[in-house]
C-alpha positions in Angstrom: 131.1 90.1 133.7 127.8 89.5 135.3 126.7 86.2 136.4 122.5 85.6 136.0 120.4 82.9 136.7 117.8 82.0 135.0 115.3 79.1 134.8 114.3 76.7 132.1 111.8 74.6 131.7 112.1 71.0 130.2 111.5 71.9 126.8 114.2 74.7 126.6 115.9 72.7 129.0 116.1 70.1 125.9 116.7 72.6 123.2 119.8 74.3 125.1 121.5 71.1 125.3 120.3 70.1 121.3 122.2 73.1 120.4 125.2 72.3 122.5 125.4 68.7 121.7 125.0 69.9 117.6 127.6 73.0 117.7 130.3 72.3 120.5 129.2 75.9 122.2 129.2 76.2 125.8 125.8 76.5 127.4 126.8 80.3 128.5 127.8 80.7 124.0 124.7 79.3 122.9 122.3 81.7 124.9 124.7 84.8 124.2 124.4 83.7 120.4 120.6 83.7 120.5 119.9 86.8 122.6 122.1 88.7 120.2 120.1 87.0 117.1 117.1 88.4 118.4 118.7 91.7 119.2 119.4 92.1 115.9 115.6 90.8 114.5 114.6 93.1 116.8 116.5 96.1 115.9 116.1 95.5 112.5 112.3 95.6 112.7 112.6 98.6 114.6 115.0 100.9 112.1 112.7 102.1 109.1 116.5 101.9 107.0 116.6 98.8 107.5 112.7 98.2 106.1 113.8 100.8 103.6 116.5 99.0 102.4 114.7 95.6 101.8 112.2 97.0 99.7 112.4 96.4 96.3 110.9 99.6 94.1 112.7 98.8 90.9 113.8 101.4 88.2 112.1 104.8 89.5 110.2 103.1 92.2 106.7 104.2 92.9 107.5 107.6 91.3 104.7 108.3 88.3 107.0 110.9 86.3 110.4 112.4 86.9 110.7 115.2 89.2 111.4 117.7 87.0 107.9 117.1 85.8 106.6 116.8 88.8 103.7 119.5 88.6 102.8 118.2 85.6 102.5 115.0 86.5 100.4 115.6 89.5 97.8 117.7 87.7 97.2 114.4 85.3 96.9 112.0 88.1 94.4 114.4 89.7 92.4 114.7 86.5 92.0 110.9 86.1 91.2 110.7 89.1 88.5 113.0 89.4 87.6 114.0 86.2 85.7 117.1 85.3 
């Protein structure tokens, strides 16, 4: 296992030792908890899936008509919106 070193400053300094004082994790826990939190914000914003998967579409989603009548359906949206 590597060993880093890194430097704080007084506010995060203060928050690192709020989040050991509140949860009991060692200083070395705490950071390897939040770096692999925002890995995984991170990773999620990255993945179209994932932004897949959180959107809500409902029944059919944006789908106008079945896709058997797909040709159909097309030809109507095309006429309303640019009528003859």
């Amino acid at each position: 296992m590597a060993v880093k070193t890194i430097r704080l400053d007084p506010r995060a300094e203060t928050l690192l030792a709020d989040v050991v004082r509140r949860t009991g994790m060692t200083p070395s826990q705490a950071l390897r908890a939040g770096l692999a939190t925002l890995h995984e914000r991170l990773r999620a914003r990255d993945d179209p899936y994932a932004v897949y998967e959180r959107l809500d579409l409902g029944p059919g989603g944006y789908a106008r008509a079945p896709a058997r009548r797909a040709k159909q359906a097309v030809r109507a949206i095309l006429r309303t919106k640019a009528p003859r």
